[in-house]
Legacy VTK file of the C-alpha trace (Angstrom):
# vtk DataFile Version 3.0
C-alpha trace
ASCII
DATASET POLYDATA
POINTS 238 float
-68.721 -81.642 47.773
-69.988 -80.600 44.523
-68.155 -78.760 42.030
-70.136 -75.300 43.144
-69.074 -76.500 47.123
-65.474 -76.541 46.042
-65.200 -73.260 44.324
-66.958 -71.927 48.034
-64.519 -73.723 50.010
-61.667 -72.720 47.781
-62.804 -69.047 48.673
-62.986 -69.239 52.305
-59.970 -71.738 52.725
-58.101 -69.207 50.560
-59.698 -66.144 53.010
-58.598 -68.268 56.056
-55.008 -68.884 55.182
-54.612 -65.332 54.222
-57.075 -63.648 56.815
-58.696 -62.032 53.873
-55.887 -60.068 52.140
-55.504 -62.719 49.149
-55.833 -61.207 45.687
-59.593 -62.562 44.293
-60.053 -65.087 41.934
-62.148 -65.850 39.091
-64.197 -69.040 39.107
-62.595 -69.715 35.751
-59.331 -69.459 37.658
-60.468 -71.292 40.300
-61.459 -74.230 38.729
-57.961 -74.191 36.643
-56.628 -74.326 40.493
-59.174 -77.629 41.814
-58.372 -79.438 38.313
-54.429 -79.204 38.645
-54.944 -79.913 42.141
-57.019 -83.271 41.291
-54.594 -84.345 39.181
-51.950 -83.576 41.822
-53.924 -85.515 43.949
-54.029 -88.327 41.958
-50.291 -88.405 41.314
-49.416 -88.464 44.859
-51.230 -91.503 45.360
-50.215 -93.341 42.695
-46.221 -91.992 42.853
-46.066 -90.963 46.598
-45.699 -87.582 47.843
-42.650 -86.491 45.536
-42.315 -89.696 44.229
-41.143 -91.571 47.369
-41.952 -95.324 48.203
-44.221 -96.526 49.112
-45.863 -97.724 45.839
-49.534 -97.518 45.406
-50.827 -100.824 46.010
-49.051 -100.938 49.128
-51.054 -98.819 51.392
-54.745 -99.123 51.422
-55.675 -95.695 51.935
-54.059 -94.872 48.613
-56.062 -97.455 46.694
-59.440 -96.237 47.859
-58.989 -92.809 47.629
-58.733 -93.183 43.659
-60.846 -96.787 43.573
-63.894 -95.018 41.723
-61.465 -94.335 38.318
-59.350 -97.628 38.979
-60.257 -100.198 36.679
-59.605 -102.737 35.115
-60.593 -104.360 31.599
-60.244 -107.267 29.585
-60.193 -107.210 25.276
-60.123 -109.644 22.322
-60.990 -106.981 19.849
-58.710 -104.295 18.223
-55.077 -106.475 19.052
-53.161 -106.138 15.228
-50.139 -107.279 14.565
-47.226 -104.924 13.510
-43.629 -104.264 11.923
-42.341 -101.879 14.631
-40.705 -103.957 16.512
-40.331 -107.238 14.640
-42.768 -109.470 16.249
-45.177 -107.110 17.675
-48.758 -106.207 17.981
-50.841 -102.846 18.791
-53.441 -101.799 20.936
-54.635 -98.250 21.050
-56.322 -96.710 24.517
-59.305 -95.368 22.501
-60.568 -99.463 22.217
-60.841 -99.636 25.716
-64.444 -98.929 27.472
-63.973 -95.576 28.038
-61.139 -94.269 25.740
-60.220 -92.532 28.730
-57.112 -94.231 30.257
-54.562 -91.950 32.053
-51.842 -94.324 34.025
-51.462 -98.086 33.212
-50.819 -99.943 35.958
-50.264 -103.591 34.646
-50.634 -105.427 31.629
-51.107 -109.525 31.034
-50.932 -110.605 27.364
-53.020 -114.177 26.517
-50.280 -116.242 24.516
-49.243 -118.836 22.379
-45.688 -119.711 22.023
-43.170 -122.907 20.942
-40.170 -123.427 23.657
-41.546 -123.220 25.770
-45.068 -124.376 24.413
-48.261 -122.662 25.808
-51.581 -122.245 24.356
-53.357 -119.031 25.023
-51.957 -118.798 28.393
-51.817 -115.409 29.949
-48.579 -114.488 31.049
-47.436 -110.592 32.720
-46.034 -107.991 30.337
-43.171 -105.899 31.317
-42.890 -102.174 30.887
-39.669 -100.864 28.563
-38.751 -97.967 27.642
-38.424 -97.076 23.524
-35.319 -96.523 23.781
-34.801 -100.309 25.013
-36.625 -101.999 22.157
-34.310 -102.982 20.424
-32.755 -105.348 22.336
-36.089 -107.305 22.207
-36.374 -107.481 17.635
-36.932 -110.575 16.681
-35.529 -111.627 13.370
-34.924 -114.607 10.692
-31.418 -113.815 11.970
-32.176 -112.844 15.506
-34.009 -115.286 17.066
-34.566 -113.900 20.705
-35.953 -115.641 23.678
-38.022 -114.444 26.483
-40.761 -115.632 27.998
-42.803 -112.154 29.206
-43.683 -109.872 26.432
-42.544 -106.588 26.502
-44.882 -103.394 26.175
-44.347 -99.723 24.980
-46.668 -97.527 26.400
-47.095 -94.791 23.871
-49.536 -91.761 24.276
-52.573 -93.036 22.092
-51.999 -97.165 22.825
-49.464 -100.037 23.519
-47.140 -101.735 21.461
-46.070 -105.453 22.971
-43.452 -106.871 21.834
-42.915 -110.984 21.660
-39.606 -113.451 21.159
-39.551 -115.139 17.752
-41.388 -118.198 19.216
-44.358 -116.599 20.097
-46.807 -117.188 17.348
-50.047 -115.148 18.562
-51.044 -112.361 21.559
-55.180 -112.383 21.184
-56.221 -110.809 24.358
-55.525 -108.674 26.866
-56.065 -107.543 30.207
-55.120 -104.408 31.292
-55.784 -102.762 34.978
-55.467 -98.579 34.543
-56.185 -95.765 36.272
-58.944 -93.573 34.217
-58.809 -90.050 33.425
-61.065 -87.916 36.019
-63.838 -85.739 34.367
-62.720 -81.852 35.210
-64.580 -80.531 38.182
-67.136 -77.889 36.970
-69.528 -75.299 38.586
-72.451 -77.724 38.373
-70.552 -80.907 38.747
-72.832 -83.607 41.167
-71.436 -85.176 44.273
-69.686 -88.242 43.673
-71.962 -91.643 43.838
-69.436 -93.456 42.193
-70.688 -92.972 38.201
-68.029 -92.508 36.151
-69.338 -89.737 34.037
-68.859 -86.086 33.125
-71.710 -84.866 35.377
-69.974 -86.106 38.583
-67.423 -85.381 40.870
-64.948 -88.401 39.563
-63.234 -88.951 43.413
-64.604 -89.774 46.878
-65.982 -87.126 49.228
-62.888 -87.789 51.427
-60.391 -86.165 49.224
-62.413 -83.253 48.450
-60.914 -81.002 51.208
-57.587 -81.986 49.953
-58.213 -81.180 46.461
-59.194 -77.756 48.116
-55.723 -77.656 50.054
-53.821 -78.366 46.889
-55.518 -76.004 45.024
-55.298 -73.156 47.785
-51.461 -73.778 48.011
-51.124 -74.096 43.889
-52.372 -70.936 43.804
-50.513 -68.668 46.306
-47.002 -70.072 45.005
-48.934 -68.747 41.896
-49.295 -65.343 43.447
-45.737 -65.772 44.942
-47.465 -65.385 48.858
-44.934 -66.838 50.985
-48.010 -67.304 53.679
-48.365 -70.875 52.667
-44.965 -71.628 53.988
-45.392 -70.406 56.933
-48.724 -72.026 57.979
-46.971 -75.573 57.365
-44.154 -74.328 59.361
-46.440 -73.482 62.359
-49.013 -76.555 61.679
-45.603 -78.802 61.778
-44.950 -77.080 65.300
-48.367 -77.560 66.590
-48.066 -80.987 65.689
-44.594 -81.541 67.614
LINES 1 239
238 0 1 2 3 4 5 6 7 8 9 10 11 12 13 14 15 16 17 18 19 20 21 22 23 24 25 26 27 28 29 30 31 32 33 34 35 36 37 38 39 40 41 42 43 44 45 46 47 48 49 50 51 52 53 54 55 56 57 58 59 60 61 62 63 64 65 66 67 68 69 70 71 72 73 74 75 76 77 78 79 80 81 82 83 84 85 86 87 88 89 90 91 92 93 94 95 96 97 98 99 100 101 102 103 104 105 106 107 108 109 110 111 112 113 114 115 116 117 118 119 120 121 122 123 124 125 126 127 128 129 130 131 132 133 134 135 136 137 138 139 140 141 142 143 144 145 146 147 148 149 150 151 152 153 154 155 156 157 158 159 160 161 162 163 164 165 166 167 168 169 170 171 172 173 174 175 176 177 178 179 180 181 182 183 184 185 186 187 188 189 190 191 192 193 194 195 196 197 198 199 200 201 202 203 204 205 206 207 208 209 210 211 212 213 214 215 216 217 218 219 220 221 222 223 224 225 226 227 228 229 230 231 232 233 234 235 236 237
């Protein structure tokens, strides 16, 4: 679809579901609806449907329904060292590619460390939460140990954190999923650029978006209708 085929198909899906006695819509409002129900979208792949198991990279169908704004990156530039957590560095998002990251999924960290020794040897960071830092401040006095840096993931970058023996982090490489561009009146089909002129998902999600949106916006309206048409389509199905 194109942004313009969306707002259409929001219109009749929303006329179907309600045999045409649904309050009207503006296309402003409408595309509120398709962009909260993108990013719905994208959530439930990543998270599950209400954040159940399984995870994302476990089914396939899940992976290639967001592919286009997976991606992944690697950097040498823009890694400085800081005092926030002992020995640390920082990375802010806006050094990546596109500035545009929305969900990290992994990080690896290129080090160099003494016991044990390894020279610029990428090994996986692991997520913490704030909160949890400072069990991992390193000091003249507290000399910690572990071999994985640490990460903070904060809403403009990343702050890793190291054990007192590591001496340098240099590089990076980080897998995320991107932000999608907000679908617009004269957004293009998708063909897989990565740009604000494009739809940012695959043609086979498109009618979901729609669904999402349609159902976003009668528990807006407080109509009950949506309820029952998954009741019946969960009978029909039986």
């Amino acid at each position: 679809m194109t942004g313009a085929e969306a707002i259409a198909s929001f219109k009749q899906y929303y006329d179907f579901v309600t045999s045409f006695s649904a309050p009207g819509y503006t296309e402003t409002e409408i595309l509120r609806f398709l962009n909260r129900a993108q990013e719905e979208l994208i959530q439930r792949r990543i998270f599950g449907q209400n954040y159940q198991p399984p995870r994302f990279e476990d089914i396939e169908k899940r992976v290639a329904d967001i592919s286009p704004i997976v991606s992944s990156e690697g950097v040498t530039l823009g890694i400085n060292t800081t005092t926030l957590y002992g020995n640390s560095w920082y990375y802010h998002k806006k050094n990546t590619a596109s500035g545009r990251v929305l969900y990290t999924l992994k990080i690896d960290a290129r080090v160099t460390r003494t016991r044990p020794t390894l020279t610029n040897e990428y090994i996986r960071c692991e997520k913490i939460r704030s909160e949890h830092a400072g069990k991992f401040v390193s000091s003249s006095v507290n000399r910690t140990h572990f071999i994985e840096p640490k990460y903070i993931e904060e809403k403009k970058g990343y702050v890793l954190i190291a054990d007192y023996y590591t001496t340098q982090i240099d590089a990076l490489k980080l897998s995320f999923i991107l932000n999608p561009y907000p679908i617009t009146a004269s957004s293009v089909e998708f063909n897989g650029t990565y740009s604000s002129a494009y739809m940012s998902l695959p043609s086979q999600v498109h009618r979901e978006i729609v669904e999402i949106a349609v159902q976003q916006a009668m528990l807006t309206s407080g109509d009950k209708r949506w309820e029952a048409k998954i009741a019946e389509e969960k009978q029909n199905t039986n």
